[in-house]
Each structure stands twice: as structure tokens, then as C-alpha cells.
C-alpha positions as CSV (number, residue, x, y, z in Angstrom):
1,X,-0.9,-27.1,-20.7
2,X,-2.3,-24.2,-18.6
3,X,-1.1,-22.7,-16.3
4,X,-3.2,-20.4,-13.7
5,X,-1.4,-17.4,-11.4
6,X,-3.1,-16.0,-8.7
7,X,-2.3,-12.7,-7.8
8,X,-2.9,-10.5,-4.4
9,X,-1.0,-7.6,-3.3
10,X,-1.4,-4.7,-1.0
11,X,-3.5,-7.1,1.5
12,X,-2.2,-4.4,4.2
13,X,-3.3,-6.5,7.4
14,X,-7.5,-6.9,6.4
15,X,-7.2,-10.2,7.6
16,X,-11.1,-9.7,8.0
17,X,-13.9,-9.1,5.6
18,X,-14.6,-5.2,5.1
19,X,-15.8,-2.7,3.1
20,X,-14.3,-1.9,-0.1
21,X,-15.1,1.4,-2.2
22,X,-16.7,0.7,-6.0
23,X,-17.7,2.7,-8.2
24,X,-20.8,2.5,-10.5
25,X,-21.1,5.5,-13.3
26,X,-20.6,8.4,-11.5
27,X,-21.5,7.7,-8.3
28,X,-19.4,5.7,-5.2
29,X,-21.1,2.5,-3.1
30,X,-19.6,0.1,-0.2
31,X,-19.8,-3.4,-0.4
32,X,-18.2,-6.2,2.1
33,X,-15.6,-8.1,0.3
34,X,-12.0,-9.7,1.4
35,X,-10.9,-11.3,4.1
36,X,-8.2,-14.4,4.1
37,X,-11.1,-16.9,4.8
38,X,-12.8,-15.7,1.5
39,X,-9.2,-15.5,-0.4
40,X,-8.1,-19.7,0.7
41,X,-11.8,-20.7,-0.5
42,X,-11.1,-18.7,-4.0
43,X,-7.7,-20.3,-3.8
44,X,-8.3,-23.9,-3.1
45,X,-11.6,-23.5,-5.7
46,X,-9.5,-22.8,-8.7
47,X,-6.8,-24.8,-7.5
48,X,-9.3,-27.9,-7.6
49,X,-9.9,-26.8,-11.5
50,X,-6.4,-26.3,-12.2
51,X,-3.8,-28.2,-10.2
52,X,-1.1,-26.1,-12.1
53,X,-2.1,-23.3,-10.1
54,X,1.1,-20.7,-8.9
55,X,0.0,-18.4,-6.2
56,X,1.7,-15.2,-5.0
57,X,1.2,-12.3,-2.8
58,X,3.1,-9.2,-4.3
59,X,3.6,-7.9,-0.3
60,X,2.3,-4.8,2.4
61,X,1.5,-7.8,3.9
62,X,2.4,-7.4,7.4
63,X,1.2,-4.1,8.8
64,X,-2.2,-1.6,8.0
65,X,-4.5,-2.9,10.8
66,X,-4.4,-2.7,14.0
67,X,-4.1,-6.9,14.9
68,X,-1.4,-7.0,12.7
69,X,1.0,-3.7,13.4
70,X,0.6,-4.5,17.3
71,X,1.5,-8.5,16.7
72,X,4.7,-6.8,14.1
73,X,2.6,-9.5,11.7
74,X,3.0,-12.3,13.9
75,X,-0.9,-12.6,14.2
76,X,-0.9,-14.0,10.3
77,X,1.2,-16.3,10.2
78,X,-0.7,-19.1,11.0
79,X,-3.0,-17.8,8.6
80,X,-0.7,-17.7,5.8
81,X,0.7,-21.2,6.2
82,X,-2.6,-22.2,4.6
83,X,-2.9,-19.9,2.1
84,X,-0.6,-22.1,-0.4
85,X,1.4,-19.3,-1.4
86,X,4.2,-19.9,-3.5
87,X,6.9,-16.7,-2.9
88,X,6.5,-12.6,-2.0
89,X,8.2,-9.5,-1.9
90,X,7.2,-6.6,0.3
91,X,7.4,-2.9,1.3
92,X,5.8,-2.0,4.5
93,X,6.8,-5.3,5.5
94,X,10.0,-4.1,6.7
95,X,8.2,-1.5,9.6
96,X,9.7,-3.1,12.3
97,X,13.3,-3.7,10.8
98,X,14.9,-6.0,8.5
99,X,15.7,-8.7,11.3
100,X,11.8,-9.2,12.1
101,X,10.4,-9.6,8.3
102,X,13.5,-12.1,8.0
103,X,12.8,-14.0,11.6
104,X,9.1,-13.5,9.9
105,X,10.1,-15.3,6.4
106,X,11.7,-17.8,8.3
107,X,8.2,-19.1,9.8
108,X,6.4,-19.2,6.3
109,X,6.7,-22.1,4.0
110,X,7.5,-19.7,1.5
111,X,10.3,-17.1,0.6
112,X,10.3,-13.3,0.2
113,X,12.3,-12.4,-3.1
114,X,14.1,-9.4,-3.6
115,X,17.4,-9.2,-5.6
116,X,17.6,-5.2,-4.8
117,X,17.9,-5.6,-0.7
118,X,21.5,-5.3,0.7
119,X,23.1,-6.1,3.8
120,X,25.7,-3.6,4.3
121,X,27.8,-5.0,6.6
122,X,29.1,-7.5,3.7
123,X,27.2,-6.2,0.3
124,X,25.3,-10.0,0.4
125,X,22.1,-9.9,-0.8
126,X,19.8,-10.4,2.3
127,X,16.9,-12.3,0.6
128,X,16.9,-14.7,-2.0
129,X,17.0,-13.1,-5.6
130,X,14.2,-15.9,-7.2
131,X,12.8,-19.5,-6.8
132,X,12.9,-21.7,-9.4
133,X,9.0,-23.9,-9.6
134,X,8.3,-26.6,-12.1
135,X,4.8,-27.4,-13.1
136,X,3.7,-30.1,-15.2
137,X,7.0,-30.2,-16.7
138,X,7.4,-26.3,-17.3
139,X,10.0,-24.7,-15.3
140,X,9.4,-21.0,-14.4
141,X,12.1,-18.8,-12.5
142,X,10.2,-16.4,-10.0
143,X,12.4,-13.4,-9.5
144,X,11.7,-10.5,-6.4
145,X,12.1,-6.7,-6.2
146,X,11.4,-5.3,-3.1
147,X,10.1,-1.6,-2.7
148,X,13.1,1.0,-3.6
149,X,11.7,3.5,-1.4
150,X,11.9,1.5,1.6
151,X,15.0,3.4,2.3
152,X,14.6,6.2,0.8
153,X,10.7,7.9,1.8
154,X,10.2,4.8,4.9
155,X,10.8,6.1,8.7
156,X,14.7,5.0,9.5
157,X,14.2,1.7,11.4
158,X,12.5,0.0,7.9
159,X,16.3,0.1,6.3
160,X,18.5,-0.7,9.7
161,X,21.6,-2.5,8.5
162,X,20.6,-2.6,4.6
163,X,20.4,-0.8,1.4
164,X,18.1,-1.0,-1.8
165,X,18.0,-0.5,-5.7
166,X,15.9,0.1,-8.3
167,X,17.0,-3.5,-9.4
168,X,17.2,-2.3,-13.1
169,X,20.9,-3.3,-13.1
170,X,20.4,-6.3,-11.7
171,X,17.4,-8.1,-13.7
172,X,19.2,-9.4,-16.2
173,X,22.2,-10.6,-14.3
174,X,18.8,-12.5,-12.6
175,X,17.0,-13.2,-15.9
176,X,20.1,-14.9,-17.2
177,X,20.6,-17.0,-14.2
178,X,17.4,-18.8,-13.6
179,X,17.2,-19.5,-17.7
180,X,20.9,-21.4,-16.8
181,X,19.1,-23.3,-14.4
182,X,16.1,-24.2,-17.1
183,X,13.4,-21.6,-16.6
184,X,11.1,-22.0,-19.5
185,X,9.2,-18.9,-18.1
186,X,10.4,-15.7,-16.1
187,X,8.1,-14.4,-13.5
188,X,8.9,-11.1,-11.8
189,X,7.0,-10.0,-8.9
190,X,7.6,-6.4,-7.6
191,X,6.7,-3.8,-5.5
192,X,8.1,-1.1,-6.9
193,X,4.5,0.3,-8.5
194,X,2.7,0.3,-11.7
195,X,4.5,3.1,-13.1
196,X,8.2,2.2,-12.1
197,X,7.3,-1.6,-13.3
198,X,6.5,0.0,-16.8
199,X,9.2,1.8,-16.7
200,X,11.8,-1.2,-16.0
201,X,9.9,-3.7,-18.5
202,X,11.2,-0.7,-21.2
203,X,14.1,-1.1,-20.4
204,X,14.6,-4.9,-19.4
205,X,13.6,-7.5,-21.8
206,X,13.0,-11.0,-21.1
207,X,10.2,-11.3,-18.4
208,X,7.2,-13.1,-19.5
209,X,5.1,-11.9,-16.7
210,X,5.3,-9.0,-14.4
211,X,3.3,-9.2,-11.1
212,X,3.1,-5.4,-9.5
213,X,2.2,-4.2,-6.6
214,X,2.7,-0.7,-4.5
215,X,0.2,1.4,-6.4
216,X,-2.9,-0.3,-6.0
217,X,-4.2,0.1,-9.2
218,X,-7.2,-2.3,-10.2
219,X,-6.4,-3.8,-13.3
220,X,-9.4,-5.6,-15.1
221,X,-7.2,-6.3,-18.1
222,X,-3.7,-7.2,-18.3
223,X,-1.8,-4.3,-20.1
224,X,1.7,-5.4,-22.2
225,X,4.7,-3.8,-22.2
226,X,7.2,-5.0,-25.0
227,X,6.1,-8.6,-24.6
228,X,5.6,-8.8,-21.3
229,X,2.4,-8.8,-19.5
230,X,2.0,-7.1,-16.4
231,X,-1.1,-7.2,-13.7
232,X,-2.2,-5.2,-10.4
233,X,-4.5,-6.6,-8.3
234,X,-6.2,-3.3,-6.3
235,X,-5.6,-3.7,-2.4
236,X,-6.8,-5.0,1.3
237,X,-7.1,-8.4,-0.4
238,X,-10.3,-7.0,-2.2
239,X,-9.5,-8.2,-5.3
240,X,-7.1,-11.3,-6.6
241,X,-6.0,-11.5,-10.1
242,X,-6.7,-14.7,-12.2
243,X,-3.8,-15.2,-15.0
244,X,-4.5,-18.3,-17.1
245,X,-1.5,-18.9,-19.0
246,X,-1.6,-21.5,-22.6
247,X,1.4,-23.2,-22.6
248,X,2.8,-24.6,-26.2
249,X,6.5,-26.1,-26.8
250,X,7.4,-24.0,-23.5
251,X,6.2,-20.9,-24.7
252,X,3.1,-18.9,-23.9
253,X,0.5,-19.3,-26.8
254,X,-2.4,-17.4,-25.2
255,X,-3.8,-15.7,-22.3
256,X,-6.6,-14.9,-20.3
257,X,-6.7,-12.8,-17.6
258,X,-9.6,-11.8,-15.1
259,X,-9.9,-9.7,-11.7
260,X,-11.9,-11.2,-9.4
261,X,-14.0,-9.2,-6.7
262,X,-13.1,-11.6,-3.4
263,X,-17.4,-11.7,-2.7
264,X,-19.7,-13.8,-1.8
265,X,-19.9,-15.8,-5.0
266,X,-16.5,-17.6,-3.7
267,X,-16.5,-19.9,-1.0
268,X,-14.9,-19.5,2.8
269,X,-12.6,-21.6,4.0
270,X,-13.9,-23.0,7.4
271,X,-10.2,-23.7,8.5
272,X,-8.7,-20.2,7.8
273,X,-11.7,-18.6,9.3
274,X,-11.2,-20.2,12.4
275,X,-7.7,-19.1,12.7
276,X,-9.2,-15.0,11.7
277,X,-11.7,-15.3,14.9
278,X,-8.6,-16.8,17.2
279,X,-6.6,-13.9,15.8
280,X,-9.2,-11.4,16.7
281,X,-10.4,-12.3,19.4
282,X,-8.8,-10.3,21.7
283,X,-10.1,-7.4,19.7
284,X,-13.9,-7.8,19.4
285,X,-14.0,-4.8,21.8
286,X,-12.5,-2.5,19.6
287,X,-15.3,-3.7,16.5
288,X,-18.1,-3.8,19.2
289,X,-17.5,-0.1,20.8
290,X,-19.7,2.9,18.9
291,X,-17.2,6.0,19.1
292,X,-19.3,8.2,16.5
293,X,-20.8,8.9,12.9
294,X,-19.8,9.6,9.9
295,X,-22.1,12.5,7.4
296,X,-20.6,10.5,4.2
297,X,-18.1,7.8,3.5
298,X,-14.4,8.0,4.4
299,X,-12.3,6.8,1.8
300,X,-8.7,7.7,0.9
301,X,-9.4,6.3,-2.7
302,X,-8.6,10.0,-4.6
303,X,-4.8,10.9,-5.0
304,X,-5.6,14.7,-4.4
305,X,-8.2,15.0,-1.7
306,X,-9.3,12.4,0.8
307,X,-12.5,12.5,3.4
308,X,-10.9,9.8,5.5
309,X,-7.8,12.4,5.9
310,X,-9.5,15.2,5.9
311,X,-11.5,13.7,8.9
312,X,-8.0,12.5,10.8
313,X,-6.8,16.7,10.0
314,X,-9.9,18.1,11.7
315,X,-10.0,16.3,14.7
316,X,-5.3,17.7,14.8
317,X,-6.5,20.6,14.4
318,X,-9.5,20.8,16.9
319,X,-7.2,19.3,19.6
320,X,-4.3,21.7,18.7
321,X,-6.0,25.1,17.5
322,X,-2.9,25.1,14.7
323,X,-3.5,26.8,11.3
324,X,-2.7,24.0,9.4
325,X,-2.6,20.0,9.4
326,X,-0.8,17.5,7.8
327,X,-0.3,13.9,6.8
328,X,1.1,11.4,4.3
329,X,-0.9,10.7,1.2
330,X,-1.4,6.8,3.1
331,X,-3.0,4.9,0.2
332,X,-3.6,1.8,2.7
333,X,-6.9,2.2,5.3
334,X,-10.8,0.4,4.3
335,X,-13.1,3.2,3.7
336,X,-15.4,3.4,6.4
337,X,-19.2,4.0,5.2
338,X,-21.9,6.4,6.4
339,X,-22.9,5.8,9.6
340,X,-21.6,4.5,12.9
341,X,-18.3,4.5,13.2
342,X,-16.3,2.0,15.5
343,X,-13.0,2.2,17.6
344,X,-11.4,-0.7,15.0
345,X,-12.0,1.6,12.1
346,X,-10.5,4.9,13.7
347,X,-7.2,2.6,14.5
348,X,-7.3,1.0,10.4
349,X,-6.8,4.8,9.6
350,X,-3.7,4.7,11.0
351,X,-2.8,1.4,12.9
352,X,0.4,2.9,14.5
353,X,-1.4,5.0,16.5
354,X,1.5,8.0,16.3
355,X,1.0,10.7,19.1
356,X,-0.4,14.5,17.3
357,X,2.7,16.6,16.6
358,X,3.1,20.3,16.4
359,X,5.6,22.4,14.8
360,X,5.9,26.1,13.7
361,X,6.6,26.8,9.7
362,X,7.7,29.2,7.6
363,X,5.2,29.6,4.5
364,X,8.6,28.9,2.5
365,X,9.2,25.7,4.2
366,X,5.4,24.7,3.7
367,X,5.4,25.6,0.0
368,X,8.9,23.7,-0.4
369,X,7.0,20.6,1.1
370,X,4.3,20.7,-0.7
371,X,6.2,21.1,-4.0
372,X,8.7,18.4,-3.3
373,X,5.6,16.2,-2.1
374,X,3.9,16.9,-6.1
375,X,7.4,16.0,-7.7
376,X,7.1,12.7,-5.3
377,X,3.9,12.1,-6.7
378,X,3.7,13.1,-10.0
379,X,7.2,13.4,-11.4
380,X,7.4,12.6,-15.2
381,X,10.5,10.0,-14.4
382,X,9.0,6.8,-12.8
383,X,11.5,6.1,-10.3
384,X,10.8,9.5,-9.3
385,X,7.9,8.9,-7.6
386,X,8.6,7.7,-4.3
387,X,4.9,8.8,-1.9
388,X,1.7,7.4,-2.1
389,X,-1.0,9.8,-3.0
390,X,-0.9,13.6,-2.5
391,X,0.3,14.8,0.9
392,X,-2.6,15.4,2.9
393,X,-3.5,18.8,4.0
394,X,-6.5,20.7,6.0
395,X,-6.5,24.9,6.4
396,X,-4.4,25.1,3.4
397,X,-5.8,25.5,-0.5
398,X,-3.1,24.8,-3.0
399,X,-3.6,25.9,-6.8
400,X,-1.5,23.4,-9.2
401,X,-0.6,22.4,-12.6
402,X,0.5,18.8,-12.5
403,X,2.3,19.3,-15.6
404,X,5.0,21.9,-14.6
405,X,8.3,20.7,-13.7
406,X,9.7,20.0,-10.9
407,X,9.4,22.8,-8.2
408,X,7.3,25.0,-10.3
409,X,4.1,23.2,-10.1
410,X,2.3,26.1,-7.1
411,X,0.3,28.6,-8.9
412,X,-0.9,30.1,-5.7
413,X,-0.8,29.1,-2.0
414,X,-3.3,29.8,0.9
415,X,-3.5,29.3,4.3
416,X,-7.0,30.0,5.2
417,X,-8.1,33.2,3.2
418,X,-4.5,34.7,3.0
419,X,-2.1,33.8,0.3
420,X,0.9,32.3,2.4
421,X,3.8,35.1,3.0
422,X,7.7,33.3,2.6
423,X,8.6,34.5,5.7
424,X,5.8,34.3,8.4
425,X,5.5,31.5,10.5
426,X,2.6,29.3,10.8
427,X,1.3,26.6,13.1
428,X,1.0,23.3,12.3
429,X,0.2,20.4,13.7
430,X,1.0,16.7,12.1
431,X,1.2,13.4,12.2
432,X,4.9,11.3,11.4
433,X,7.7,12.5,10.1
434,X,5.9,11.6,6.5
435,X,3.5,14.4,7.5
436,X,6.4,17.2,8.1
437,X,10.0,16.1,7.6
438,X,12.5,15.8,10.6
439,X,14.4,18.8,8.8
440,X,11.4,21.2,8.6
441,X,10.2,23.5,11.3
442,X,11.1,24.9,14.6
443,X,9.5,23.7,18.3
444,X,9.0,20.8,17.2
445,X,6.9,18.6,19.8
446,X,4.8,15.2,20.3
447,X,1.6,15.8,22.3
448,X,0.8,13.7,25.4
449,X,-2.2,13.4,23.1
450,X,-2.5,10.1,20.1
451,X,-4.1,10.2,16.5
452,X,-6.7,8.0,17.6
453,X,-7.4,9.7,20.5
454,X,-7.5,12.9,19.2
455,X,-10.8,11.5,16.6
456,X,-12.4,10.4,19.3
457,X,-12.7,13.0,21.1
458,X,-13.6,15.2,17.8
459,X,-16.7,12.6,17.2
460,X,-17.9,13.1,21.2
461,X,-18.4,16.7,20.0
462,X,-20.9,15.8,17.5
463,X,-21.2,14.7,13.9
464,X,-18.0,16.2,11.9
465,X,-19.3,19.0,9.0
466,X,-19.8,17.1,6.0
467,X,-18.8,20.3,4.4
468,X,-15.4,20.3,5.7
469,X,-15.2,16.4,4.7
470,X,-15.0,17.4,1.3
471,X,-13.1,19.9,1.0
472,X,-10.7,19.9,-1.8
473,X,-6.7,21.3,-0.8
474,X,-5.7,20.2,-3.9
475,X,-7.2,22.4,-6.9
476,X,-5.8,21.7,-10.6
477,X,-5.5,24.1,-13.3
């Protein structure tokens, strides 16, 4: 028997084709993939080939564009009722509070997973720990983990009322059960991130098949980790992973594995692309209306440096005159090629539209950031690393060595010219508390004055320096 797993994660609201970064040799391209019209025709094609088809969606689901924060997801789900999707976990699925993603769940024909979310009124679990499936006679047990971080790194209102785990301690408790209820096969699907799934499959034996998300890392070949094997589909529904499975006497004989690019050589589904041009209609405005250009492409697609951030920083820092700027290393946001730029893509860098903050620093507090940020990001234990990419910075130059421990990784510090002094203060100016921490800084204040508005009016004072698009904070030694 075969058995076929599809595979998307990191979807992050594209709902809608868009460009996608790709590389070929050296050099970046564009090219318009995605979309959830695209994803049901791929879906229902290989389903027609292979009615033992499992699909699931590995979650950031919910939120990353600007239909889908202002709805709180509501605007997808009549387009994922026809997606066929079998179960998911999730991460920035919980933005507007436990209660919603669960009032949310409750309107799919599908379950999210997670046997490391807690209520902690009463210590239940709040989601269902797995769901058992049976194909052609094979019983699998699907098992869920969502994101640790989600209350850990994630703005307050994403854990109201419940607590998370790792879920190390409890896989096999889970493992144990489904294989008492007959599970010939034991799917895990996490969020936790490439890394931190390696990391657990070390120590936790018994999964046949790991399905990760979090770290959008495009996987053209499934990697194994003891004897499990483990995918990653990329991100923004880009990319879905293809797992053909050879089932023998209940036991997986062979594999094959391919990541498809969601293009033009799959079919769209005329059904689910009606319900994308219902959903955004009321937007066409915002994808109609010119607000500028862009020198080069702006992608956040390097964990270091970033020209879509850099961008966002420039425009802070032209509307506030601060030294410095900062943001979260945001892996989610469609890079937005050379050329015109419109209003939907300046909300798709950051959906939630936050107002411009400023704040005054001492160089001790910045270089404390900064270093806690590089443990976040490249600490040598797994579960360590709890950001996306690099902490996004403009006016300052750091000098690193990513293999120095914790706390010991600056070399040298700037802010402009001038190495940074412990004890002067600097202006910054940022946006969310993922940009400067509640417990940093002094005069700390929200502008009358948004994100988006403030790259507006930056690109109505001509075409942003290319030169300042690339520069690179982050310098490696």
C-alpha cells in the first residue's frame, strides 16, 4: 500500500498567489507561486492518484497578511473547509488569545493538536493531544506540539489563561497511547522548528515521521534522525511537501519524498478561488493603490541582514530622527520585487500595523539586547533558540562570532561611527515590544504615527537609497 502525506506549513495568511524569493547559482529571482486556489488543485490532483492521501498543515496559519490579522483568521475559514485537511498545530495562531484559535478550531472539520498546551485554571490539556486515521486498513496516530515559545518570546495576550512545554516529557506518554489504540504508524506534527524537532527525535524514539514547521526551512530531501524521517516545507504556502510512504506488513518499506513548487504546472481549484476573490474583495484597493518603488527586491530571506527591514528601519528613523531602529527578526512577509510597490505589500511587512515607538537606551542595555537576541538565535542548545532571524537593526554595525558562548559573542559595537559607550544614552526608535523589550529603556512612548504610515510617507520622498537597503548590521568574524 502507499500511502501519500501532504505537507504545508508556515502558510502565514497568503491566501493569494505572490511572489516567492528563489535562488539560481548565485544570484536571487521572483517568481509568482502559492495561493490556496493553487494548493486545493495540487491537493485534489494527487489525491485523484492516490486516495490514501493524509493532508496536514503544520500551522502560522491564521495571521501574516493583512485580510487575515484584521478578520483574527476568520476570513479563511471557508477556505479551509475545502482544503481536505486532516489535523494542525500552530504558533502565531494563538495572536488573538487562546479562546479565538479554539472558537476558530471549532469551525474547521479538523482539529489542532498539541499535547504541550495547558489550561491553568485546571492543568487539562486545552487541545487534543492526537487523532487516530485509518487508511486502507493502516492505522496511524497523528500527535501535535504546538510552538513552546508561544509563551515564552509571543506578546502576553498569545498565552492568556494557558501554559506550554517543550513536549519532550510528554511524547512518549503520547507515543504509547495511540499504539494502545492500534497505531500502526506515529505521525508527529510540530511547530517547534527544525532544529528543536532534531533535537527531540534524539531523544524520543518511536515516531515514524516528523512533520516540522516554525523555521521555514525548504527541505528538497527528507533528512532522518534515528529512524525517523523528518520534512519542512519552506513558507506562505509556496511550497507543499509530497511524502509517499510503501507500506509492507504495517511497516514502512520505502520512501519517496519530493517538494513541490505550488506553480503553474498544478491546477487551480475554480471553487477555492472563488471564495479568495470574496475574501478579498473588500481589499482590491489596497493591491490597486501605487505608494512607491523599490531600487532592488525586499526580502527578509537572510537570518543576519534583511532589505525588507532595513527598508521598514529607514522610513522609523526618518519619521523620528532617532540614532538607532529596531525590529524583530520576523521571518513571515512575501518579498516584494523591484519596482512599484503597493499599499497591500507595505501592510504584508507587518500586518498588525503597530504604531512607531521611541525610547531612550543606554549602550549597555543595547549591547545586552543584542547579545541575548544572538543567544535566541544561535544558541548551541536547540530549545534555546526561541526568535526568528537576527533582531533587526538600522544605525547600528555589530561585529560577531556566532560561535562564542552565550553573552560573549560582541566583538565590537557601533552606533554610527562611534564605538557605543556603556553608559551614554541613545535614541531609539522601534517597533513592538519584540523590537525593544518592555524592561529596556527609559521614555518610553507610541507615536500618533503607524509602521505603515510611517513607509509611506518615506517612499513620497522619493526612491529609498539602494545603498542603505543593503546594508549589513550584522558582520561575522
Amino acid at each position: 500500500m502507499k500511502l501519500s502525506i501532504l505537507f504545508l506549513n508556515d502558510v502565514h495568511g497568503y491566501l493569494f498567489e505572490h511572489p516567492e524569493l528563489f535562488h539560481r547559482g548565485g544570484e536571487e529571482y521572483t517568481k509568482t507561486v502559492g495561493g490556496y486556489a493553487r494548493l486545493a488543485g495540487l491537493i485534489k490532483q494527487v489525491k485523484a492518484d492516490n486516495p490514501n492521501t493524509l493532508v496536514f498543515d503544520g500551522g502560522d496559519t491564521f495571521h501574516g497578511t493583512l485580510p487575515v490579522v484584521e478578520s483574527k483568521g476568520e476570513i479563511l475559514l471557508p477556505i479551509l473547509r475545502k482544503m481536505q485537511i486532516d489535523a494542525m498545530v500552530g504558533h502565531w495562531d494563538f495572536a488573538y488569545g487562546p479562546e479565538h484559535l479554539e472558537r476558530l478550531d471549532e469551525q474547521l472539520p479538523y482539529p489542532v493538536l498539541a499535547i504541550n498546551v495547558y489550561n491553568k485554571k485546571d492543568g487539562n490539556l486545552y487541545f487534543p493531544p492526537y487523532v487516530m486515521k485509518e487508511v486502507d486498513g493502516v492505522k496511524i496516530g497523528v500527535i501535535g506540539i504546538c510552538a513552546t515559545i508561544v509563551d515564552k518570546t509571543m506578546p502576553e495576550g498569545f498565552s492568556d489563561g494557558i501554559e506550554l512545554t517543550d513536549g519532550i516529557d510528554e511524547l512518549p506518554k503520547y507515543i504509547e497511547e495511540v499504539k494502545d489504540k492500534g497505531a500502526d504508524l506515529v505521525v508527529l506534527l510540530s511547530h517547534n522548528g527544525f532544529p528543536q524537532d532534531c533535537e527531540l527525535l534524539r531523544k524520543v524514539g518511536g515516531v515514524d515521521v516528523c512533520l516540522s514547521a516554525h523555521t521555514h526551512n525548504r527541505m528538497y530531501e527528507a533528512e532522518k534522525v534515528n529512524d525517523t524521517l523528518i520534512i519542512q516545507c519552506g513558507c506562505h504556502g509556496s511550497f507543499i511537501g509530497q511524502l509517499d510512504l510503501t507500506i509492507e506488513n504495517l511497516e514502512i518499506e520505502d520512501y519517496k519524498y519530493e517538494l513541490k513548487i505550488v506553480d503553474d504546472n498544478f491546477p487551480i481549484d475554480a471553487e477555492v478561488q472563488s471564495l479568495v476573490d470574496q475574501a478579498l474583495q473588500p481589499y482590491r484597493e489596497y493591491f490597486d493603490t501605487e505608494v512607491g518603488e523599490t531600487p532592488l527586491t525586499l526580502h527578509r530571506y537572510n537570518t543576519l541582514n534583511s532589505t525588507m527591514d532595513n527598508f521598514m528601519l529607514a522610513a522609523l528613523l526618518d519619521a523620528t530622527e532617532a540614532e538607532v531602529a529596531f525590529s524583530n527578526g520576523w521571518r513571515y512577509g512575501a518579498p516584494i520585487p523591484k519596482g512599484r510597490i503597493n499599499r497591500m505589500q507595505l501592510f504584508n511587512i507587518i500586518p498588525h500595523d503597530p504604531p512607531v515607538s521611541v525610547v531612550e537606551l543606554t549602550g549597555k542595555e543595547i549591547r545586552s539586547m543584542i547579545e541575548s537576541n544572538l543567544e535566541h538565535t544561535f544558541s548551541a542548545e536547540p530549545f534555546e533558540q526561541m526568535g526568528g532571524y537576527v533582531k533587526r537593526c538600522l544605525g547600528l554595525t555589530v561585529y560577531f562570532r556566532i560561535e562564542n558562548p552565550k553573552d560573549k559573542r560582541i566583538m565590537e559595537l557601533y552606533v554610527g561611527d562611534e564605538m557605543v559607550e556603556p553608559d551614554k544614552t541613545y535614541k531609539a526608535t522601534f517597533v513592538t515590544e519584540q523590537g525593544v523589550p518592555q524592561k529596556l529603556g527609559r521614555n518610553r512612548k507610541n507615536l500618533e504615527l503607524s509602521a505603515v504610515e510611517a513607509m509611506e510617507n518615506f517612499l513620497k520622498k522619493g526612491i529609498p537609497d539602494i545603498e542603505m537597503l543593503k546594508t549589513k548590521t550584522f558582520k561575522t568574524l
